[in-house]
MMTF fields as JSON, N, C-alpha, C and O atoms, coordinates in Angstrom:
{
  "mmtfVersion": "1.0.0",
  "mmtfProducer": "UNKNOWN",
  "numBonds": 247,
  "numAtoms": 248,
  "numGroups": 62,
  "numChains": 1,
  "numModels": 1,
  "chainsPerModel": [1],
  "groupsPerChain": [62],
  "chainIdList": ["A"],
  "bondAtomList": [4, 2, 8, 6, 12, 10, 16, 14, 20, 18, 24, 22, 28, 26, 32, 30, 36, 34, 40, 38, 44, 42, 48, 46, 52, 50, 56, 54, 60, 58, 64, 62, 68, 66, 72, 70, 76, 74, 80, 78, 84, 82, 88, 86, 92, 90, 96, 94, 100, 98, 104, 102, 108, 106, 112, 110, 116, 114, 120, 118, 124, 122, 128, 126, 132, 130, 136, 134, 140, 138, 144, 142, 148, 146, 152, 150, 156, 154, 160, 158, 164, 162, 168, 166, 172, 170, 176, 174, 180, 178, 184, 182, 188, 186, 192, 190, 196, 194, 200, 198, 204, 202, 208, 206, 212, 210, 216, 214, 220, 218, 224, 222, 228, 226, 232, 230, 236, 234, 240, 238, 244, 242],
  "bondOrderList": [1, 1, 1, 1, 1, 1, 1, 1, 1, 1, 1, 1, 1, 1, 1, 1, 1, 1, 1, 1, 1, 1, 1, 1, 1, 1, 1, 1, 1, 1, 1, 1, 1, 1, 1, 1, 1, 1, 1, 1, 1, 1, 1, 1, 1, 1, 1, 1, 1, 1, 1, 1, 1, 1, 1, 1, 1, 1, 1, 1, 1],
  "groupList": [{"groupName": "UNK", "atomNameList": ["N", "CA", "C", "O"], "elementList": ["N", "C", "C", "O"], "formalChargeList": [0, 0, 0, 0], "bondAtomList": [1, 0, 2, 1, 3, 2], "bondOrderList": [1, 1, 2], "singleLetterCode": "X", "chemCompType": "L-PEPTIDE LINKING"}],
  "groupTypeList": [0, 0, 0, 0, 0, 0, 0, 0, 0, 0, 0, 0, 0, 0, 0, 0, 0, 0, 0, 0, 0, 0, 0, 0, 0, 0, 0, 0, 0, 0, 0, 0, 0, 0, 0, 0, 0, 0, 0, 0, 0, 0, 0, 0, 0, 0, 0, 0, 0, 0, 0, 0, 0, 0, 0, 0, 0, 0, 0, 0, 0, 0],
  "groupIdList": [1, 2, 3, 4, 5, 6, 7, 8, 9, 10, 11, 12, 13, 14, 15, 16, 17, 18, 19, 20, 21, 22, 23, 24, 25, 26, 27, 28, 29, 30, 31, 32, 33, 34, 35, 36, 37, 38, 39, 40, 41, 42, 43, 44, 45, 46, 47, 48, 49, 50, 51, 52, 53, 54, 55, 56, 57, 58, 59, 60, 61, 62],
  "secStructList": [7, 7, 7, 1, 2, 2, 2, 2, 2, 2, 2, 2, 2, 7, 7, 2, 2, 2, 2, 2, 2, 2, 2, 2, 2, 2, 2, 2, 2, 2, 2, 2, 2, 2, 2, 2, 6, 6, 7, 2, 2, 2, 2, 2, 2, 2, 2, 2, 2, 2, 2, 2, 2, 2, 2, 2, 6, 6, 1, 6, 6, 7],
  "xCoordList": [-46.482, -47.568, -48.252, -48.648, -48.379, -48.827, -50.392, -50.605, -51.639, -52.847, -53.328, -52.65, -54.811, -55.339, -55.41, -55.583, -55.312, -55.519, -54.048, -54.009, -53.101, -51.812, -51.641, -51.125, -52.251, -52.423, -53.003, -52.652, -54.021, -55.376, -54.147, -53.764, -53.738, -52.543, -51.888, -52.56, -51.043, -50.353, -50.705, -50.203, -51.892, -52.587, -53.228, -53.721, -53.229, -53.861, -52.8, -52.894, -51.713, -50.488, -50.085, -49.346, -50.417, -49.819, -50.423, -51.398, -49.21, -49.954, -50.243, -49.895, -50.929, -50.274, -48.999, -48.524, -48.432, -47.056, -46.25, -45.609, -46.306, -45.502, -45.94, -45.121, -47.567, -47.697, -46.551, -45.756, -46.747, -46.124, -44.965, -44.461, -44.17, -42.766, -42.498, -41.88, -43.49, -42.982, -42.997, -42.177, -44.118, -44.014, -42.77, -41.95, -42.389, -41.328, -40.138, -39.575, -39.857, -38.911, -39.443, -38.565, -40.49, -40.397, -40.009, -39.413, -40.715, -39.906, -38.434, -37.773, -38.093, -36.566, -35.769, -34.813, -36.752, -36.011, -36.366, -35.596, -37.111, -37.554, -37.02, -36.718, -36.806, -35.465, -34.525, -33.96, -34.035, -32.723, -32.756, -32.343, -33.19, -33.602, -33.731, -33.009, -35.009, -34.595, -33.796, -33.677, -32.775, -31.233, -30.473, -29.482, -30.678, -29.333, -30.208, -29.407, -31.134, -31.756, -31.297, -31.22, -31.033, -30.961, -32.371, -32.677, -33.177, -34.602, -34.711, -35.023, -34.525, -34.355, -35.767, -35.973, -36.942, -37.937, -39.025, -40.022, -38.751, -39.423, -38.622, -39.148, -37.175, -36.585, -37.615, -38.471, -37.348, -38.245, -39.728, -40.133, -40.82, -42.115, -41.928, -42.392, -40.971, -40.939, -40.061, -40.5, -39.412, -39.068, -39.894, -40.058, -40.457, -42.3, -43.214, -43.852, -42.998, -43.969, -43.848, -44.711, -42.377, -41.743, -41.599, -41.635, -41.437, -42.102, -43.193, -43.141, -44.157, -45.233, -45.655, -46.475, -44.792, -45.827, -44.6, -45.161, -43.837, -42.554, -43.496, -43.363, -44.097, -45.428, -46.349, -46.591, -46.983, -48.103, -47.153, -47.191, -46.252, -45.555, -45.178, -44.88, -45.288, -45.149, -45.822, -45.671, -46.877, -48.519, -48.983, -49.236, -49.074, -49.1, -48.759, -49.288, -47.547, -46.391, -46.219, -45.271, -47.505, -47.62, -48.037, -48.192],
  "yCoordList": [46.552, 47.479, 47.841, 46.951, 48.99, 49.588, 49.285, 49.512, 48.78, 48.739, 49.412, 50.154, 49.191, 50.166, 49.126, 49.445, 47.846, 47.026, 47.164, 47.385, 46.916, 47.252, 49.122, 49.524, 49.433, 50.851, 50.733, 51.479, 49.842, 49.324, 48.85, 49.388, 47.776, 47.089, 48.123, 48.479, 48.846, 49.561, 50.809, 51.289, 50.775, 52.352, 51.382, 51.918, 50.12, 49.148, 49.17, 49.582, 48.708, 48.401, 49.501, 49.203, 50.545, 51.963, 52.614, 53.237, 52.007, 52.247, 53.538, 54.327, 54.193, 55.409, 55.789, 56.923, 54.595, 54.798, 55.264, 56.315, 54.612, 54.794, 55.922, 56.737, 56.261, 57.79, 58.846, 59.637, 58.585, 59.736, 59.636, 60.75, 58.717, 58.239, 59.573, 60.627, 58.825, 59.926, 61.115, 61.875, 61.48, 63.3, 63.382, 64.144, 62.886, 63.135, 63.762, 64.844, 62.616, 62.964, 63.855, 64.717, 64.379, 65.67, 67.109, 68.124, 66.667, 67.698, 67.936, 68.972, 66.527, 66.916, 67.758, 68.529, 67.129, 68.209, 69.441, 70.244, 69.481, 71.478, 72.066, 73.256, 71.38, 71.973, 72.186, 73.28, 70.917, 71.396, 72.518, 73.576, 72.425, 73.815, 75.105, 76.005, 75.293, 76.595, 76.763, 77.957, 75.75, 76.205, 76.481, 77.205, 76.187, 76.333, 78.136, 78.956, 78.322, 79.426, 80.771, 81.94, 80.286, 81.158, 81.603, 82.796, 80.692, 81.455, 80.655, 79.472, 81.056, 80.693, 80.589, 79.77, 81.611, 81.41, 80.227, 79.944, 79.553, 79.013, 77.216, 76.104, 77.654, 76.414, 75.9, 75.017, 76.494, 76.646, 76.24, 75.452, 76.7, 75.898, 74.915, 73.963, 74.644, 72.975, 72.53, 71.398, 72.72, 71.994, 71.386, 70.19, 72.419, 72.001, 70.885, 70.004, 71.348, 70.516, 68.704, 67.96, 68.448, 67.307, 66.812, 65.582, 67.337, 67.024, 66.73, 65.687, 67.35, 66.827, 65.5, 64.625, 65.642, 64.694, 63.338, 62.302, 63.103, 62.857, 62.13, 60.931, 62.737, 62.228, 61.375, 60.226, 62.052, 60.879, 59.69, 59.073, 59.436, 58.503, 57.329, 56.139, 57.973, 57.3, 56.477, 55.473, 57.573, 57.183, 55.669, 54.699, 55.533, 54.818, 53.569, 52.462, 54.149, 52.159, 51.961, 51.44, 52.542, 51.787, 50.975, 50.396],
  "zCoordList": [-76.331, -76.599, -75.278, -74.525, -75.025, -73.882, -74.28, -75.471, -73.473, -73.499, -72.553, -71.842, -72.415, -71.281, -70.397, -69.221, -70.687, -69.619, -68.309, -67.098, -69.291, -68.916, -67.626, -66.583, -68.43, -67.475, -66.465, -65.55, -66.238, -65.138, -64.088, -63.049, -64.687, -63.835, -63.448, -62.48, -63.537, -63.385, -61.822, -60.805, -62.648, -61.563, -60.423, -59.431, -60.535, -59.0, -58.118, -56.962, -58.666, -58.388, -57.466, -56.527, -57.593, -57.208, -55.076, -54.656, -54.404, -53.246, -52.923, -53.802, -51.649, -51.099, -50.779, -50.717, -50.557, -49.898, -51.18, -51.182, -52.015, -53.637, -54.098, -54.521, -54.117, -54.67, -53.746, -54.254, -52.297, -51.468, -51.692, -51.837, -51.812, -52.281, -53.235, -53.081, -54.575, -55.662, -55.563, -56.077, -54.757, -54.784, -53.924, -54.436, -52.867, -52.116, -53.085, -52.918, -54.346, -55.263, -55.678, -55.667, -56.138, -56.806, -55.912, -56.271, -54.385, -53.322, -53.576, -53.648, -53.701, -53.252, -54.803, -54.877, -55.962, -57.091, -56.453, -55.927, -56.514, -56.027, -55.027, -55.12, -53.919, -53.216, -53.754, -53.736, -54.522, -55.264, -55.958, -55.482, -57.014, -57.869, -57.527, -57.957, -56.44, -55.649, -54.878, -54.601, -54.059, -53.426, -54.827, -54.736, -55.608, -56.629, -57.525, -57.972, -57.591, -57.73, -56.687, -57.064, -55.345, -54.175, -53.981, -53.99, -53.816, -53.43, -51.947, -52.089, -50.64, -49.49, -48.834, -47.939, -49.39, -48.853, -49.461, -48.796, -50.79, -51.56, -50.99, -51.007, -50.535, -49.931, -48.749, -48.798, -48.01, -46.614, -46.806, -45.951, -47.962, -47.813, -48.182, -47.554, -49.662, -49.942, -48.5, -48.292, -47.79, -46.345, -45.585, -45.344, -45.19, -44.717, -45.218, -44.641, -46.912, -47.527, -47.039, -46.571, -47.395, -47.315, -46.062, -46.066, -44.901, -43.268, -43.958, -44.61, -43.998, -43.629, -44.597, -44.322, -45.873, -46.524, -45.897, -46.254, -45.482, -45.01, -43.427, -43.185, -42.799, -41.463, -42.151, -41.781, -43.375, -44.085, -43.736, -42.672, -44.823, -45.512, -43.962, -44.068, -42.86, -41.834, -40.956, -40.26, -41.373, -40.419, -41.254, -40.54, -42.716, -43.243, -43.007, -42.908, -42.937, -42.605, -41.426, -40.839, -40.926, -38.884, -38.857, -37.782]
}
């Protein structure tokens, strides 16, 4: 049974590094998606995006 206590745990548990992690994966679907779309300019900001959040994710684990 999922509780709210269980959720508490859960969302403590949750570093920066692991949030940035995850969006990373969602970058990398969306690249995929718009290369397989052929949208070359929408490739290119999520490129960007993922550098940079790709620098967070670094600065972090110094």
């Amino acid at each position: 049974m999922n509780t709210e206590t269980d959720n508490i745990d859960t969302l403590t548990r949750m570093t920066p590094v692991k949030v940035l992690s995850q969006n990373m994966s969602t970058i990398a679907q969306a690249i995929d998606d718009a290369a397989t779309d052929g949208n070359k300019q929408q490739v290119l900001q999520l490129v960007d995006s993922a550098e940079a959040l790709l620098k967070a994710i670094s600065k972090l684990n110094q």
